[in-house]
DOFI-852569 format. One record per residue (C-alpha): residue number from 1; y, x, z. Coordinates in nm, 4 decimals. Each point is the difference from the previous one (the first is absolute). Example, Ala and Ser with C-alpha at 12.3 -4.5 7.8 and 13.67 -1.06 7.14 Angstrom:
BEGIN
   k        v        u        w
   1  -0.4500   1.2300   0.7800
   2   0.3440   0.1370  -0.0660
//
This chain:
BEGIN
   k        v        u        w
   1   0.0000   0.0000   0.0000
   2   0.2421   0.2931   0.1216
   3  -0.1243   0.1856  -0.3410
   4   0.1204  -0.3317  -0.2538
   5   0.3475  -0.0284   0.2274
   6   0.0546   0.3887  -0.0837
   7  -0.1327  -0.0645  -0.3284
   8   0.2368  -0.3036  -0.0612
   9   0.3058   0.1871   0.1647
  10  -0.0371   0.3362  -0.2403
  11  -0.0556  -0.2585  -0.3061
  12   0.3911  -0.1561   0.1095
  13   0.1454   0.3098   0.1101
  14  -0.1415   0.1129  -0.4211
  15   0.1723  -0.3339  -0.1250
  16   0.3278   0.0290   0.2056
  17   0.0348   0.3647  -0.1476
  18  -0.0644  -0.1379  -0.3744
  19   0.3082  -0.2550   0.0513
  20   0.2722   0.2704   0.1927
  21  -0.0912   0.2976  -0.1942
  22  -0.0895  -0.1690  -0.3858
  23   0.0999  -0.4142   0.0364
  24   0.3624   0.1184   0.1418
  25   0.0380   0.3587  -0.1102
  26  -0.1568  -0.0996  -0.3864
  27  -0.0254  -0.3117  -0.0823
  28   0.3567  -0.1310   0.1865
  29   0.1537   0.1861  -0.3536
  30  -0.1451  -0.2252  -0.2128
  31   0.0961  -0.3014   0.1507
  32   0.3602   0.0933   0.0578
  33   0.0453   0.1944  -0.3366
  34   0.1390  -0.3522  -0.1898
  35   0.2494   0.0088   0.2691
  36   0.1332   0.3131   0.0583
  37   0.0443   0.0097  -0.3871
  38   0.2244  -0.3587   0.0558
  39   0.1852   0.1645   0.2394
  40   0.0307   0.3721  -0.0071
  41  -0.0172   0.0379  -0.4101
  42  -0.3559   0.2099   0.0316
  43  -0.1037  -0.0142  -0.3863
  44  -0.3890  -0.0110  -0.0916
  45  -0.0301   0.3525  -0.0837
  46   0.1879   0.0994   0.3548
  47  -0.2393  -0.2107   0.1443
  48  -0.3069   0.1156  -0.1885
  49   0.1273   0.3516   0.1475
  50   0.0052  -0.1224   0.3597
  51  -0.3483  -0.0880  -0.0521
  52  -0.1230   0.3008  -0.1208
  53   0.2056   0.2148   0.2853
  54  -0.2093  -0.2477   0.2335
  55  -0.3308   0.1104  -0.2123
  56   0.0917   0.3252   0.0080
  57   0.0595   0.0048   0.3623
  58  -0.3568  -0.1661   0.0219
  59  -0.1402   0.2843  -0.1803
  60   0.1116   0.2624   0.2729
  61  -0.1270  -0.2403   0.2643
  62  -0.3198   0.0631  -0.1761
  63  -0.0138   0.3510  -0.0455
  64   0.1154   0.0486   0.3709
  65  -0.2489  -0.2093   0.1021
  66  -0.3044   0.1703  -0.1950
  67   0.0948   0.3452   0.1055
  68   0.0160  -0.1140   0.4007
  69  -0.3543   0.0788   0.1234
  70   0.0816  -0.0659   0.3757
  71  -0.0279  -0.3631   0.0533
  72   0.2133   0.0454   0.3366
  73   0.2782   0.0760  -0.2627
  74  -0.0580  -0.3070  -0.2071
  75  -0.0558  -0.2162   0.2923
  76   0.4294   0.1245   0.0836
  77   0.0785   0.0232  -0.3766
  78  -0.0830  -0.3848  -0.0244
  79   0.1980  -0.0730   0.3103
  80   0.3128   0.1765  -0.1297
  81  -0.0645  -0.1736  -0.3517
  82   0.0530  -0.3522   0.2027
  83   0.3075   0.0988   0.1381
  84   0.1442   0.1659  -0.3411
  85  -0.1087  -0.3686  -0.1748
  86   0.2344  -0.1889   0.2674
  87   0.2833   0.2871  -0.0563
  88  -0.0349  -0.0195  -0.3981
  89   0.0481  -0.3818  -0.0121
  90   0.2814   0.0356   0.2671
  91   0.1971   0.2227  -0.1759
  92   0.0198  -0.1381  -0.3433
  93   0.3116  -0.2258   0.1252
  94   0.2023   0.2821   0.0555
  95   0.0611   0.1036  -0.3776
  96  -0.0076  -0.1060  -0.3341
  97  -0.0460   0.3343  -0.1348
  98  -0.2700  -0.0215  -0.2221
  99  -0.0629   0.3865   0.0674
 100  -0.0189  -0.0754   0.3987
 101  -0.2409  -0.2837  -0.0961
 102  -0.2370   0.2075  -0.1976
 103  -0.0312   0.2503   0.3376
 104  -0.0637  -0.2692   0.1726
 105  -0.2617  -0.1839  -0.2352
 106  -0.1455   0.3395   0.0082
 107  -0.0435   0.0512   0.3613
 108  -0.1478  -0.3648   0.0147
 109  -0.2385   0.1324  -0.2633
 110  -0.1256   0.2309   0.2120
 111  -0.0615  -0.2202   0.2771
 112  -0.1766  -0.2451  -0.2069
 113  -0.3153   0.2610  -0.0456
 114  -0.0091  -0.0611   0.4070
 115  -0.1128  -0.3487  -0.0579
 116  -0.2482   0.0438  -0.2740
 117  -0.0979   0.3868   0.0635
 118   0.0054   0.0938   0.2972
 119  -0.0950  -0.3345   0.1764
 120  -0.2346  -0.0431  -0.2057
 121  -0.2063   0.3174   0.0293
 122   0.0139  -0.0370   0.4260
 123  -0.1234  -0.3559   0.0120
 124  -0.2771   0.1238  -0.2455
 125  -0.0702   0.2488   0.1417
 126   0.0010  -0.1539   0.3570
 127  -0.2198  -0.2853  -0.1559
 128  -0.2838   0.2732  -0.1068
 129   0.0040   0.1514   0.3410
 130  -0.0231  -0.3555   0.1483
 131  -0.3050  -0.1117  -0.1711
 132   0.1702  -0.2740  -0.2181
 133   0.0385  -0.0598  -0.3488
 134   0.1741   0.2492  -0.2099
 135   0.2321  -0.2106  -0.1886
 136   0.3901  -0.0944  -0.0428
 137   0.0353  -0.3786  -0.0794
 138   0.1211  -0.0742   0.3393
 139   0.2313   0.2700   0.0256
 140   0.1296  -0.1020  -0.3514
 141   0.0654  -0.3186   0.0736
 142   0.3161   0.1425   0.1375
 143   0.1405   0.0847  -0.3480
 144  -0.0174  -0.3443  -0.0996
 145   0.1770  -0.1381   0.3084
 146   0.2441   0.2437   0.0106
 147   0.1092  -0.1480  -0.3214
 148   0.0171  -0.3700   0.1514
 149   0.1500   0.1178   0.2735
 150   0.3027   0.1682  -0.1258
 151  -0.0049  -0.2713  -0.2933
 152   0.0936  -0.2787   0.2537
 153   0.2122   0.2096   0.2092
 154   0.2236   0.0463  -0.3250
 155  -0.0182  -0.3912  -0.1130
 156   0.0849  -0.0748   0.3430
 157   0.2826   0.2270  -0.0344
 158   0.1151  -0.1371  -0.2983
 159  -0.0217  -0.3336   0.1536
 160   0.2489   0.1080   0.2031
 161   0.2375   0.1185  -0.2451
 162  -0.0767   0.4016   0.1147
 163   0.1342   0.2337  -0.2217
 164  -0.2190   0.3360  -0.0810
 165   0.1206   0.2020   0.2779
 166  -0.0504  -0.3012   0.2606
 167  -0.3821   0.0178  -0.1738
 168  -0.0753   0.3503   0.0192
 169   0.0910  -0.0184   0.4175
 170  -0.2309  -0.2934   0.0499
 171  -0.3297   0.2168  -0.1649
 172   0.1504   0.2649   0.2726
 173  -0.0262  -0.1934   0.2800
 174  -0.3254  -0.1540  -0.0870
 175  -0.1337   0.3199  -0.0866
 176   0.1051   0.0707   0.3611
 177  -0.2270  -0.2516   0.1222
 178  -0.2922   0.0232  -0.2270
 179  -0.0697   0.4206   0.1151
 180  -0.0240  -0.0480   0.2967
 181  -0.4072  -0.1428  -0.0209
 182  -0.0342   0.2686  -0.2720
 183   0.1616   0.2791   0.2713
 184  -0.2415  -0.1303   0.2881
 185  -0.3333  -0.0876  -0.1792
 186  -0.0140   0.3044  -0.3055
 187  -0.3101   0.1313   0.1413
 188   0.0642   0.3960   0.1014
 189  -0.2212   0.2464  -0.1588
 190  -0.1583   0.0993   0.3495
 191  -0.1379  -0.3756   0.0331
 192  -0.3747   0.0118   0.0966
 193  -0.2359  -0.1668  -0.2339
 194  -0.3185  -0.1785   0.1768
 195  -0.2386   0.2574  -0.1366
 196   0.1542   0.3261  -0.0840
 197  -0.0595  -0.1038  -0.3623
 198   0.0225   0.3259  -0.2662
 199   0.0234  -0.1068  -0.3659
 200  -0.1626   0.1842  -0.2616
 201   0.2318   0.0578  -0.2995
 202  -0.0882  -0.0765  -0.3709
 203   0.2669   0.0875  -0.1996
 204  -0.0206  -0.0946  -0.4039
 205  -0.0303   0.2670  -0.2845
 206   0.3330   0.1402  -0.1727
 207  -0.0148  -0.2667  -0.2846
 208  -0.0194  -0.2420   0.1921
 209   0.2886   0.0638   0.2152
 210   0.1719   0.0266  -0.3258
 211  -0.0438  -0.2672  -0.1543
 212   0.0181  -0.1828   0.3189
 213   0.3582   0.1517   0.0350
 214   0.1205  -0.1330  -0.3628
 215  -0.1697  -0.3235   0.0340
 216   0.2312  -0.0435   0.3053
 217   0.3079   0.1766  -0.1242
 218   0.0093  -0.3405  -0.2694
 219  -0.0487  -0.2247   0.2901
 220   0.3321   0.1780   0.2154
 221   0.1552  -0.0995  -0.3621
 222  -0.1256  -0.3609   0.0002
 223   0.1044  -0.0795   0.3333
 224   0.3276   0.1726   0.0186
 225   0.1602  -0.1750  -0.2691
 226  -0.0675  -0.3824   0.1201
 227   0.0504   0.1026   0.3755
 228   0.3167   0.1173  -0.0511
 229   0.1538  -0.2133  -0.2860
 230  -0.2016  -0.3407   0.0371
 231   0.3099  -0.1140   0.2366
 232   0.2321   0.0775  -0.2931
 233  -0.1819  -0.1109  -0.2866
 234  -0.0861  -0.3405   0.1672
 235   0.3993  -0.0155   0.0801
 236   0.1315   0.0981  -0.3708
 237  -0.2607  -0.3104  -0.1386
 238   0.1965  -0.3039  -0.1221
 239  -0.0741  -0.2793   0.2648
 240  -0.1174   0.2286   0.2352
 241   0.2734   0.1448   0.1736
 242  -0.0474  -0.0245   0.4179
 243  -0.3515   0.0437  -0.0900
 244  -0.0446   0.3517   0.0532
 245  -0.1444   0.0259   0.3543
 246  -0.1996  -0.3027  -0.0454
 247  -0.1888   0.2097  -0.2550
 248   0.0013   0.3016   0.2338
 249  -0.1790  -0.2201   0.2518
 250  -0.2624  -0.1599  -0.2227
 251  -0.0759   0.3683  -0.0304
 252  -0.0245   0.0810   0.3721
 253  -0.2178  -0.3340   0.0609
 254  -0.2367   0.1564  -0.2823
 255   0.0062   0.3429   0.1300
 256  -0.0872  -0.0647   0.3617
 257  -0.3204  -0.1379  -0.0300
 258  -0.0548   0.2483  -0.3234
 259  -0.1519   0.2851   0.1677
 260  -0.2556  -0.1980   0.1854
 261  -0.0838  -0.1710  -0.2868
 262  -0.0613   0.2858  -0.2104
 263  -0.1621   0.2069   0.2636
 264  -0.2832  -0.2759  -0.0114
 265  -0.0241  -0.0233  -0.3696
 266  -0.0126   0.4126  -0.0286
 267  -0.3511  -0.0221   0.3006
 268  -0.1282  -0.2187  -0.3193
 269   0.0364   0.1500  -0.2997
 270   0.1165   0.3577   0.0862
 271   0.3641   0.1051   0.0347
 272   0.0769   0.1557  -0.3525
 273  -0.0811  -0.3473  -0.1379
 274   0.1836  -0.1941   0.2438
 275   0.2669   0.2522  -0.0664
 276  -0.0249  -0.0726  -0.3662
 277   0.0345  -0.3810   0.0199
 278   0.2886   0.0661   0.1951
 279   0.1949   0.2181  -0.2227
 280  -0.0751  -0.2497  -0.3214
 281   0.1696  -0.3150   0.2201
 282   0.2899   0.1873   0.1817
 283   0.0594   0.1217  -0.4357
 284  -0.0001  -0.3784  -0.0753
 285   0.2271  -0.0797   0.2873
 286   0.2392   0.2617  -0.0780
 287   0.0494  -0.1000  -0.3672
 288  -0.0262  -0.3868   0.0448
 289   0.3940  -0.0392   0.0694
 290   0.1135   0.2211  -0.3082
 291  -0.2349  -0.2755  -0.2190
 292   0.0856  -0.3102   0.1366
 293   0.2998  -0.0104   0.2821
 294  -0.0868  -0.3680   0.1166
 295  -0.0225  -0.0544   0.3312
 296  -0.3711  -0.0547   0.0180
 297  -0.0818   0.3454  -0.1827
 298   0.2595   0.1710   0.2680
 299  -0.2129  -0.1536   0.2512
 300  -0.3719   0.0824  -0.1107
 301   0.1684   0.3429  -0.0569
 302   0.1278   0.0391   0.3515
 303  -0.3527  -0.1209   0.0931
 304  -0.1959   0.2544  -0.2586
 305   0.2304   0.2842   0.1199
 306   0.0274  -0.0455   0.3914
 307  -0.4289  -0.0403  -0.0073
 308  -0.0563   0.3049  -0.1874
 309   0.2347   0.2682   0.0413
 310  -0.0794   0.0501   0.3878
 311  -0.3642  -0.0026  -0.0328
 312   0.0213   0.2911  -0.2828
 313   0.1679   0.1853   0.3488
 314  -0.2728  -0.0904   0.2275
 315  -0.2613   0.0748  -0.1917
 316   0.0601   0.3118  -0.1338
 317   0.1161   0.0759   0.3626
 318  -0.3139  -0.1368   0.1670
 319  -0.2163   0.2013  -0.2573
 320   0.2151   0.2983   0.1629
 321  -0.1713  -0.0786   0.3178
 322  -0.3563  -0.0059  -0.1637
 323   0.0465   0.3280  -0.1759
 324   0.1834   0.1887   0.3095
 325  -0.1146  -0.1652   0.2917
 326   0.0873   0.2679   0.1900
 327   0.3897   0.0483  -0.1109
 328   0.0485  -0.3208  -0.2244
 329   0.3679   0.1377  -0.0340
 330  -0.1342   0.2815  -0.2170
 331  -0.0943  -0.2582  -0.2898
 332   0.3193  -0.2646   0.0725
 333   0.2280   0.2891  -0.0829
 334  -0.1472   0.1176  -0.3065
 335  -0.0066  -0.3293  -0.1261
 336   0.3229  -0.1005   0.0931
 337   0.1615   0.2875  -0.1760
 338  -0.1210  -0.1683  -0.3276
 339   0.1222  -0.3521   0.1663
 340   0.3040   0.1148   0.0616
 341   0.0886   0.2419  -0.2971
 342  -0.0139  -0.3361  -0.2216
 343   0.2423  -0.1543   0.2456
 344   0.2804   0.2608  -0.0366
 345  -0.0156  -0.0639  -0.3801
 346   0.0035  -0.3518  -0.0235
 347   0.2826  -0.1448   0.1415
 348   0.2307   0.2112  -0.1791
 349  -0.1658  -0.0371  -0.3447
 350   0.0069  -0.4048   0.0817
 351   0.3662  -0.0214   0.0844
 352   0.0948   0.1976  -0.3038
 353  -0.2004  -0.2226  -0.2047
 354   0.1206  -0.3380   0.1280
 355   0.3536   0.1384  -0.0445
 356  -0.0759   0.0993  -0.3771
 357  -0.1427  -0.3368  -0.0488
 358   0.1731  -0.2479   0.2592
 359  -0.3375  -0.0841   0.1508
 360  -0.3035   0.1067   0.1674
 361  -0.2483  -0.0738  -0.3201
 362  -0.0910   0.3109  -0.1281
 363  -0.0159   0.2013   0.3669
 364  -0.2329  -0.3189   0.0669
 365  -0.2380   0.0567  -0.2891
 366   0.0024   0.4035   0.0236
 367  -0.0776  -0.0586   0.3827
 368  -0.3026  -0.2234  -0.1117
 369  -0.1066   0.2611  -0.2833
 370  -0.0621   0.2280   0.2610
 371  -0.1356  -0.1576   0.2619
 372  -0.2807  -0.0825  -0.2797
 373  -0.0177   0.4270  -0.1108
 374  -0.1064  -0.0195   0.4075
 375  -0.3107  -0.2170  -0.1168
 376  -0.1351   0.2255  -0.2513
 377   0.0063   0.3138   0.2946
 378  -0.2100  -0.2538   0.1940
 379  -0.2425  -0.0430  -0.2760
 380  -0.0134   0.3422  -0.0464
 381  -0.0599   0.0446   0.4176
 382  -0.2684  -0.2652   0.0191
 383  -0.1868   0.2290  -0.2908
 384   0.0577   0.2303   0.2249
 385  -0.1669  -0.1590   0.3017
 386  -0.3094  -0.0962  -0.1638
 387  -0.0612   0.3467  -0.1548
 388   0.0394   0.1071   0.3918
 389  -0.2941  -0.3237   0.0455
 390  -0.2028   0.1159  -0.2342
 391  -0.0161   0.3719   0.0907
 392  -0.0341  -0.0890   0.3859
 393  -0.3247  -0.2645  -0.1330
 394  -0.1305   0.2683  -0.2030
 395   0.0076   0.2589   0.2747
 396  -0.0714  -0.2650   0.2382
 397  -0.3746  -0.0568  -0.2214
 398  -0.0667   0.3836  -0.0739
 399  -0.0314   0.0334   0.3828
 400  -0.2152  -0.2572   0.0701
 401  -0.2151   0.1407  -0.3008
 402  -0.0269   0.3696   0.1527
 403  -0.0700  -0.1406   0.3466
//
């Protein structure tokens, strides 16, 4: 009973850390991108820029992340990254130097790996030593709340007549709030697991990794596009204005449940080819609005994208923990190199493009193009996975033919 209640608490503490350090410190930008453009004269490409900085900033979070080997460190790093998210959003009021913001987009970029790196890898890892089930859905709920969350903060905001400034204080001070479970309940590295549990590594061959690492980089392109723009694209639709963060929530009520949906699906068929399916629906979702901008097709898009694009994270992420039991970290940052190398691009090649064009079509269909390039490096990975089969059957039958 005392094991499920610690269980339960390090599952919130993950979930409160998704919404402070990515729901306010990532996904706040795209819902108050439309108006900070009303009001402070941001243009798409300046805000395609602030993105990437953000991205960018996410990338170093990364790379500090994979090259900390003492999880004492990480266990602090993550607690500093909480406070950094609350002084990020904070301090955007006090400027509307678009030079300022990008520092401070960046900063919040690097706090954002806290949630989805570092998190991750010490409830995984604290899940392994406890005897339970090695996998993120729980934990990953958090990425779809975190988008509900700070989705109705803002419409209540608006509700109120708040202007951007008033908006970016109120993520603060809920941000406030929200750390404080993730502060108390991360579990610390030292934690004792029930049975002094030691994990035997089995880390996949070069090509793999590879391929693994491209197949991904085209999924950090997919999802950066719609999770940063959908809230402007939905708002520049005729009909549609004051839409926006209704979309951005349809996406957050699909992506909450998302991970533990796809967590079951991948036990059942294997998780390159629940990986697969969900790269070929969050590429339909992507491109739906750019074919048809009715409100129905923004909706099943919303839908498509906020039920995919999370479970591409926890999977790959959970197949971390299978390959490096031991330090799942080790995996998570390799892969999230490629993740995040596609995110620095994106943005900025988007917001060029929808200023060249006066909409978000064509950044919508190249998004979609490569999210489906991802699905032929997953092809080429499950070939890869049942030559491994059949070599471990064949070796597996020349034993029991000697003996």
């Amino acid at each position: 009973m005392l094991t499920e209640l610690t269980k339960s608490r390090v599952y919130f503490a993950g979930i409160c850390s998704l919404i402070v350090t990515v729901g306010v410190a990532r996904f706040s930008y795209s819902l108050l991108l439309p108006i900070m453009q009303d009001s402070t004269g941001l243009t798409e490409s300046g805000g395609g820029w602030l993105a990437t900085t953000n991205f960018m900033g996410y990338m170093l979070g990364v790379l500090i992340a994979a090259s900390l080997h003492n999880l004492n460190h990480k266990y602090s790093l993550h607690r500093i990254y909480l406070i950094l998210s609350v002084v990020t959003s904070a301090a955007m009021v006090l400027t509307t130097d678009v030079a300022t913001w990008a520092v401070l987009r960046f900063i919040a970029g690097v706090c954002a790996s806290g949630g989805l790196i570092i998190a991750s890898g010490l409830i995984l890892k604290w899940l392994v030593k406890n005897n339970h089930r090695a996998e993120l859905g729980i934990h990953f709920t958090g990425a779809g709340l975190s988008i509900i969350v700070t989705s109705l903060l803002v419409e209540a905001m608006l509700a109120m007549s708040a202007d951007w400034q008033q908006q970016w204080l109120a993520l603060a001070v809920m941000a406030v709030i929200i750390a404080i479970p993730a502060w108390l309940w991360m579990p610390h590295p030292s934690t004792e697991g029930q049975a002094g549990v030691t994990a035997k590594d089995n880390p996949p061959g070069k090509a793999f990794t590879s391929m693994m690492m491209l197949a991904y980089f085209c999924a950090g392109y997919g999802y950066v596009v719609s999770s940063t723009f959908i809230v402007d694209i939905v708002e520049g639709i005729e009909g549609l204005q004051g839409q926006g963060g209704f979309a951005f929530i349809l996406v957050g009520l699909a992506a909450t449940p998302a991970a533990l949906v796809w967590d079951r699906i991948a036990r059942n068929v294997g998780y390159l080819k629940a990986l697969l399916a969900a790269y070929i629906l969050q590429a339909i979702g992507i491109v739906l609005p750019a074919i048809n901008d009715s409100l129905f097709m923004v909706i099943l898009s919303a839908l498509l994208f906020g039920g995919t694009f999370i479970a591409c994270v926890s999977l790959v992420l959970t197949m971390a923990g299978k390959f490096y039991p031991s330090n799942p970290a080790k995996f998570m940052g390799t892969m999230t190199l490629a993740y995040g190398c596609a995110q620095i691009i994106a943005p900025v090649c988007t917001g060029y493009l929808a200023e060249a064009f006066g909409n978000y079509d064509l950044g919508l269909y190249l998004s979609a193009a490569v999210m489906m390039t991802g699905t032929l490096f997953l092809f080429g990975l499950l070939r890869i996975e049942k030559n491994a089969e059949k070599q471990k059957n064949l070796r597996t039958s020349s034993n029991i033919s000697v003996h």
